[in-house]
N, C-alpha and C positions, 0 to 999 in steps of 0.2 A: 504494500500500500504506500509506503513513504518511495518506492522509487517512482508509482504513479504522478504520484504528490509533485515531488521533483521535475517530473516530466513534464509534467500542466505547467509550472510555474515559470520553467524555462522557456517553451511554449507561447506561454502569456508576456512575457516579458519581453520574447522577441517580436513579436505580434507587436507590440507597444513600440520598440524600437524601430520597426520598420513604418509604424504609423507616423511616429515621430521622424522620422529621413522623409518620408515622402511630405511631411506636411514643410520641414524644411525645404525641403528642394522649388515645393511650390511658390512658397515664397520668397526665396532667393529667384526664381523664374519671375516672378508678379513683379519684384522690385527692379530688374535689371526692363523688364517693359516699360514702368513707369520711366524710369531712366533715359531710356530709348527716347520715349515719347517728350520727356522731358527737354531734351537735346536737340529732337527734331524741333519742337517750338523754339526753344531759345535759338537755333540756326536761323528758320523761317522769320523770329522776329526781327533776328541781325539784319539778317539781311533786305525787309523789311525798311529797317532804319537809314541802311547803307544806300539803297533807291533812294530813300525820302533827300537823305544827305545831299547824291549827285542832283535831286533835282531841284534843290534850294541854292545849291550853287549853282548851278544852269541859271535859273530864274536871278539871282542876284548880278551871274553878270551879264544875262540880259537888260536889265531893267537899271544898271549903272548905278547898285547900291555902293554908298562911300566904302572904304575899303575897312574902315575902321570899326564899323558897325557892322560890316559882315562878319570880322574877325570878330568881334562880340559873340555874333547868332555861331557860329562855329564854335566858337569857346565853350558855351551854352549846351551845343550837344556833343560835343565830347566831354565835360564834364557829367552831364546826365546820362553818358554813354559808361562810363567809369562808373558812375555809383549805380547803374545799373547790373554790371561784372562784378562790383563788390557786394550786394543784394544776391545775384546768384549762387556765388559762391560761396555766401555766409549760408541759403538754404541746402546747399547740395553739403555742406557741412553738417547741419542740423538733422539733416535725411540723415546722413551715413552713421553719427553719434548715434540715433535711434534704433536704428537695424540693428548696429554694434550689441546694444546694450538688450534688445531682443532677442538677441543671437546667444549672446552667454548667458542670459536668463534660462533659456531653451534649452542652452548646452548644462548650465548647472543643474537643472530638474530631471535632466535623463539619470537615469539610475547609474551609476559606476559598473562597470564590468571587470 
């Protein structure tokens, strides 16, 4: 009866273990999508931005803005273009801290083997 016992428990355990790898694996899958998706927008927006850029200056030197006041408006988005990179990367920070801290959560709760 106790090798039964044994049996079931090893059994059960690894049943749990492999539930536990699969429920990881999903989620490191779900996070590297988000990721993905993450990256594709922040491209799309750049470059979004990077359009809007050449066609402010198209129109500024159509339109014979002083040069001084373009360098302003330029200033303006590349500064805002800056604390836009340092915003992302303060959340892609934030992301990775959380997984981190999910991840050995997860790893500390599995049983020892």
């Amino acid at each position: 009866m106790v090798g039964l016992g044994a049996w079931r428990a090893r059994g059960i355990q690894a049943s749990l273990e492999n539930k536990i790898d699969k429920e990881i694996k999903e989620l490191r899958q779900e996070v590297r999508d988000r990721q993905d998706e993450g990256y594709h927008q922040m491209g799309e927006g750049l470059a979004a931005l990077r359009e809007k850029v050449t066609q402010t200056e198209l129109w500024n030197r159509d339109t014979f803005v002083q040069k001084q006041d373009f360098q302003l408006a330029l200033e303006n988005v590349m500064r805002n273009l800056s604390e836009f990179r340092k915003d992302s990367k303060a959340e892609l920070a934030l992301i990775n801290e959380k997984l981190d801290r999910n991840f050995q959560a997860r790893q500390n709760s599995q049983p020892h083997r």
